[in-house]
N, C-alpha and C positions, 0 to 999 in steps of 0.2 A: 788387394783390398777385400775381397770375397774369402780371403783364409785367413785374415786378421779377424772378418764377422765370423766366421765358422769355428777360430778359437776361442772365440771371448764367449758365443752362443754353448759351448763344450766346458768353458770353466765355470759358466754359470750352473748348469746342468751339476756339476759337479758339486757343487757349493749348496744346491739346494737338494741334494741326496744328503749330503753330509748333514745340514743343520735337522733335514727332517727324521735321519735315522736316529742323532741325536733325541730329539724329540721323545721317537717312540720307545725309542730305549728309558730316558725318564720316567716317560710318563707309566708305561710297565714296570719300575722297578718301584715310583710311590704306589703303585695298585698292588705289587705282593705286599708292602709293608704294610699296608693300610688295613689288610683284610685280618680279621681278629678270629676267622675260622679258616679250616683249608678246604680247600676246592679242591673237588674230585674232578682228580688228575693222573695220569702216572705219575708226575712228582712223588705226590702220597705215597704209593707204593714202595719206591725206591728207597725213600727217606724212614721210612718206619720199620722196613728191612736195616736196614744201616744204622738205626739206631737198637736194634733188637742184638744185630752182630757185634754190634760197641759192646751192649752190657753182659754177653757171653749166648743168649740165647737162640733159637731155631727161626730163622727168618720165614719160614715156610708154615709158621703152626700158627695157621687161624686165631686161637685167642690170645696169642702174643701178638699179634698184626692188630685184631682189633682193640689192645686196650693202649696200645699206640697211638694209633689213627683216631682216637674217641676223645684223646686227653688232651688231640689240638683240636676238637670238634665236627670232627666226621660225624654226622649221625649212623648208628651202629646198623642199620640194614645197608649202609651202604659202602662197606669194606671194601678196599681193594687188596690183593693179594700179588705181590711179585712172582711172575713165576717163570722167570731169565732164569738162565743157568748161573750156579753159585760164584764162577770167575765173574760176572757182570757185576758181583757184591762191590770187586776190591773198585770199582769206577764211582762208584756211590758212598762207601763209605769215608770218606772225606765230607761231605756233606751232611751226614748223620751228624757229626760234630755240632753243627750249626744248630739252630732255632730253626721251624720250619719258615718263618718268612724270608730270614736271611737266607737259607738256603736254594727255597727257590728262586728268589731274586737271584741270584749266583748262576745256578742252575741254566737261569732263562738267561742271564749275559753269557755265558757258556756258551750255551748252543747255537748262540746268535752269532759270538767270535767264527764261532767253527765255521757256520755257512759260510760268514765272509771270505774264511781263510781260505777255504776249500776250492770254492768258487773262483778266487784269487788264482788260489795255484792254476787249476784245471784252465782258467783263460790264459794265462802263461803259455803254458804247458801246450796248450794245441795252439799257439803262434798268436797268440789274441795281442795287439798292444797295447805295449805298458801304459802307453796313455790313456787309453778305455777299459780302464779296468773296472770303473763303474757301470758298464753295460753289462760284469758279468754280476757283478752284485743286484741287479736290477734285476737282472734273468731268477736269479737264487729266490730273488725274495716273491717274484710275479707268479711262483710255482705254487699255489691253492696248498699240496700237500707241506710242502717246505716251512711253510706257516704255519700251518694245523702242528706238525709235528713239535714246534717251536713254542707254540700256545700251550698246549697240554703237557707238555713237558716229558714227552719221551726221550728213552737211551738212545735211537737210531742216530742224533747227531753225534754222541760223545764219541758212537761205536765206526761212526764215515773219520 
């Protein structure tokens, strides 16, 4: 009787990570679309490199960055500058493609997949069971940095 309540107390558990990750997945992807300026991010950076390597030019020359960054609304004192090595270009240009809201939206489901996966495998991986594999997802996301990284939109997840 006590491992039929101990299962049902584990599927619920389960049911209510799922609809809330849903949730916050939504409600972050109407918050990129919604924003009619970009927010200084590493996004930014990535995305205006990547669109500077689409149309043939130097990802790395300040006034090609800033009339980039300026044209989705960065106010111009506050540029950001890529300054990954130029292999990190080919991870981001795929996304230059894009608009920058679509792309951050993207971006940020992206990196969000990764943790999951990652997290996934590695509970695998070190004998974790299949059936609590939501404990590793819970660990990934309870991580202060894992977040932040995930907010701002850093390469560290594309590059785990």
């Amino acid at each position: 009787m006590a491992q039929i309540r101990k299962n049902r107390y584990g599927e619920k558990i389960k049911w209510l990570l799922l609809v809330l990750t849903i949730f916050i997945l939504c409600w972050q992807i109407v918050n990129f679309a919604d924003r009619d300026k970009a927010q200084l991010d590493d996004f930014l950076e990535y995305w205006a490199a990547a669109r500077i390597v689409i149309s043939g030019g130097n990802p790395y020359d300040q006034a090609q960055v800033k009339s980039i960054q300026t044209a989705v609304g960065q106010p111009e004192n506050d540029i950001v500058m890529m300054w990954n090595p130029p292999w990190a270009l080919t991870l981001v240009i795929p996304f230059g493609l894009l608009n920058y809201q679509l792309g951050h939206a993207l971006w940020f489901m992206l990196n969000f997949a990764i943790v999951v996966i990652c997290s996934d495998w590695l509970w695998i991986y070190y004998g974790g069971s299949s059936k609590a594999r939501y404990i590793a997802w819970l660990l990934a996301f309870s991580f202060l940095p894992t977040l932040q990284t995930i907010e701002i939109g850093q390469i560290s997840g594309v590059i785990l």
